[in-house]
C-alpha positions in Angstrom: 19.3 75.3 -116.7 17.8 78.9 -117.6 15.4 78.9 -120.5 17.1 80.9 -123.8 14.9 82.9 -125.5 14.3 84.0 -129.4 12.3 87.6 -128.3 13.0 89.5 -125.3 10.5 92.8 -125.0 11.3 95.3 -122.7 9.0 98.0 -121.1 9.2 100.4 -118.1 5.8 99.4 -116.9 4.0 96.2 -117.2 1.2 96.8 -120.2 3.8 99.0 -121.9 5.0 96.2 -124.1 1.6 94.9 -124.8 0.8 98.2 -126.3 3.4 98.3 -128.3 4.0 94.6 -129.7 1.4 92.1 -128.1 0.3 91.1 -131.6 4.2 90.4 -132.8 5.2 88.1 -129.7 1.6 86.4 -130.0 2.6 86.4 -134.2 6.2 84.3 -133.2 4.9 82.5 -130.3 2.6 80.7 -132.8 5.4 79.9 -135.1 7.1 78.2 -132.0 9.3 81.0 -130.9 10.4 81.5 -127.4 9.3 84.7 -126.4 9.6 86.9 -123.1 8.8 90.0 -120.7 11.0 92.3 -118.6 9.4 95.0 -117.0 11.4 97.6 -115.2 9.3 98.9 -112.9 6.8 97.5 -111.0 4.9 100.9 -111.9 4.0 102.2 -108.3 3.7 105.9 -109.4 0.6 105.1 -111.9 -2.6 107.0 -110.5 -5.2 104.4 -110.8 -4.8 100.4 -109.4 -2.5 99.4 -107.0 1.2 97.3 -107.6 -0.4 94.5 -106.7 -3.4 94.6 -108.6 -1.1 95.6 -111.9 0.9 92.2 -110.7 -2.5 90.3 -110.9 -2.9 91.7 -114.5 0.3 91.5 -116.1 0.3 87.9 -114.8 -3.5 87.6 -117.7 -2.1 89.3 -120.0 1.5 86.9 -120.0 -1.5 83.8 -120.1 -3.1 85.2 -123.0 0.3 85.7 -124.8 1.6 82.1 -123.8 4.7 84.1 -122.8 7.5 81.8 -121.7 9.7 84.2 -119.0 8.2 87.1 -117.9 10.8 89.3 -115.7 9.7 92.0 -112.9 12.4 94.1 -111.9 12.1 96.6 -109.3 14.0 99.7 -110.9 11.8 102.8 -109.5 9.1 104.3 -111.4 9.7 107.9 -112.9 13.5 106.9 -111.6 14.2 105.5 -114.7 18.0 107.2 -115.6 20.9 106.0 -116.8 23.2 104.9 -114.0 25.5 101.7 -113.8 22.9 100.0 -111.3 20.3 100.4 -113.6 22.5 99.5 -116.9 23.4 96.0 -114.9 20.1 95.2 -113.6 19.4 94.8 -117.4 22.9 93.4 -118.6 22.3 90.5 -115.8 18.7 89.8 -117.5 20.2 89.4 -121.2 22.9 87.5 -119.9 20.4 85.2 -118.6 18.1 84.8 -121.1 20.1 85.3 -123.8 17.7 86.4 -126.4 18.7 86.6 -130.6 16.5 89.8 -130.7 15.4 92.7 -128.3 12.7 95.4 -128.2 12.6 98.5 -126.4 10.3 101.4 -126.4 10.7 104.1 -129.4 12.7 107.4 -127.8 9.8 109.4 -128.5 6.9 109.6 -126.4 4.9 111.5 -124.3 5.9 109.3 -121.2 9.5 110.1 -120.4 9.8 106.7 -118.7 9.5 104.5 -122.3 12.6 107.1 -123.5 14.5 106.3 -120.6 13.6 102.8 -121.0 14.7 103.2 -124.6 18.2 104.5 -123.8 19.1 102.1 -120.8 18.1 99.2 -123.2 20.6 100.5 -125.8 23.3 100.6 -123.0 22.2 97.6 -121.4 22.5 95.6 -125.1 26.1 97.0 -125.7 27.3 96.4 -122.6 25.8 92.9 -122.1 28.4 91.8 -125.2 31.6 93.0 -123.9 33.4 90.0 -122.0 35.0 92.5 -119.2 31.9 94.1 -118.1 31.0 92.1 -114.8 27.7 92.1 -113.2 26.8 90.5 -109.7 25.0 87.2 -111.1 28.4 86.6 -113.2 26.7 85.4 -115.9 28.9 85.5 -119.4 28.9 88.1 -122.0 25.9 87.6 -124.4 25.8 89.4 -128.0 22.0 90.2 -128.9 21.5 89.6 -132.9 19.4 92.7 -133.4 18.0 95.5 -131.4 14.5 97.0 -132.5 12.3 99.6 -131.1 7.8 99.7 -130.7 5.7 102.3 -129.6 3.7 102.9 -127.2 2.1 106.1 -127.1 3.2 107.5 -131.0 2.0 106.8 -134.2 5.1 107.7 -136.2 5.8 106.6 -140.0 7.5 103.4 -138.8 10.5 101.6 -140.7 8.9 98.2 -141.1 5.8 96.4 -140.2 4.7 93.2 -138.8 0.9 91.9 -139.6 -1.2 91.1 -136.9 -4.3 90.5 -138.2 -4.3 87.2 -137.3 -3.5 88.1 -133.8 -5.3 91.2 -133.0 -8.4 89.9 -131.2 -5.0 88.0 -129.2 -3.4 91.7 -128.6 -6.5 93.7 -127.4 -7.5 90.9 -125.0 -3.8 91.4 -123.7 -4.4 95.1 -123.3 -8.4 94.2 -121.3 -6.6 92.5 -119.1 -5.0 95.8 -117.5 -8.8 96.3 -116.1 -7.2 99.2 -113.7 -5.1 101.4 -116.2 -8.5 101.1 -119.2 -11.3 101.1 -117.6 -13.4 103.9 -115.4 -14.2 102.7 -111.7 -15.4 104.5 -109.1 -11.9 105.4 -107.5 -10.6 106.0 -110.2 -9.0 109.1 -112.1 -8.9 110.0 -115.7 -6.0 109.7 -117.4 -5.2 109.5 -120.6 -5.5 105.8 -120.6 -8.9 105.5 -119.1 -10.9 107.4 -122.6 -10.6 105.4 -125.1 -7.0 104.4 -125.0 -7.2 100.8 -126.0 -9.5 101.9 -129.1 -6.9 104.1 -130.4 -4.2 101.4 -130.2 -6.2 98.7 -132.3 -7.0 101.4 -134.4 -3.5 102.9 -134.9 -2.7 99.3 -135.8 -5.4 99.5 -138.4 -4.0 102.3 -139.7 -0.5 100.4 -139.8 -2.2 97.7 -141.7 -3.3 99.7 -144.5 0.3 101.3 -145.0 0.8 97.2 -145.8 -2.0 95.8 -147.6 -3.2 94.1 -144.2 -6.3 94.9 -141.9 -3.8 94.9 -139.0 -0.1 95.6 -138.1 2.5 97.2 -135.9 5.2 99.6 -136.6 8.8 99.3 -136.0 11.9 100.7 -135.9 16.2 99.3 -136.2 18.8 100.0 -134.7 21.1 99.3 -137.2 20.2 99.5 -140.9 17.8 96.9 -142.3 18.9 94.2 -144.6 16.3 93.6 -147.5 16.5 89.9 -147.9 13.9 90.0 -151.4 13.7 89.7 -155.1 12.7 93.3 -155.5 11.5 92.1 -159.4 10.3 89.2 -158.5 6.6 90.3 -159.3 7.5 92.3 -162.6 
């Protein structure tokens, strides 16, 4: 029997999601959460490393974060568009997994992929409810609870926050463990990932944290309105 799970993150490349929200999955995996992976591509177009080297890392980086399902689809790289193939590639992973809650890159970033990741995830959510859409596995219709978005590359004025201070030594070894995309080599090119790219994301969450009260946090946005489930004078 296939494994359910409470979090499903999905990415167009594998380290995307581990920028965005390693500390949140390592956050509910603690709490005893079932949490999970699905990377679109297998990121063949990147300009430093090799597929199978990234294959090698995403595999440390889903050890460090105790993941339960990680998922490696083989959509193409900077092919990322909205087409029925692509839509059911995603319904059929849902369906299977059936998660409560799922994450998708913000719509805007530099990297047209995570937007295009962002809008076939939307689809692919929507669709995956609707009893007479079909897809090849035939697995059944699946209705996913809530629908949330992380960034990648942006620092944007988020709609909610998670704290991760407990978790970010968790999150950046998650991030070391993609040696090829952060770290000079010889062979290797600069990119905007290779100059101090992992020290901007621990310290954009630092910068989330203090919109909170925390040392530590990641932003977030709904895709439906938020619910405030708190005594708002509770304190007064």
């Amino acid at each position: 029997m296939t494994e359910t799970l409470d979090i499903l993150a999905f990415g167009a490349h594998p380290d995307d999601v581990e920028i965005g929200m390693a500390g949140t999955l390592a956050k509910y995996k603690e709490q005893g959460y079932k949490i999970g992976i699905c990377d679109l591509t297998y990121a063949e177009m990147s300009s430093n490393g090799t597929v199978d080297i990234r294959q090698e890392e995403a595999k440390k980086a889903s050890e460090i974060l105790q993941l339960d399902v990680r998922v490696q689809l083989s959509l193409p790289d900077r092919g990322l568009y909205k087409t029925e193939e692509h839509i059911g590639e995603i319904v059929s992973v849902i369906r299977k997994y059936r998660p409560k809650i799922v994450f998708a890159p913000y719509f805007e970033d530099r990297h047209p992929d995570h937007g295009n990741c962002a809008q076939l995830v939307d689809e692919a959510v929507f669709s995956a409810g609707i009893k007479r859409v079909k897809v090849s596995s035939g697995a059944e219709s699946h209705k996913v609870k809530n629908l949330y978005y992380y960034m990648i590359n942006g620092m944007l004025q988020a709609q909610f926050y998670i704290d991760i201070t407990s978790q970010i030594e968790k999150k950046q070894q998650a991030l070391l463990a993609y040696n090829s995309q952060f770290e000079k080599s010889s062979d290797s090119v600069d990119t905007p990932l290779t100059n101090g790219y992992v020290e901007g994301v621990i310290s954009r969450e630092r910068a989330y944290g203090k919109q909170i009260g925390t040392m530590y946090a990641e932003g977030f946005f709904a895709k439906a309105p938020l619910e405030v489930n708190y005594d708002l004078l509770g304190g007064i």
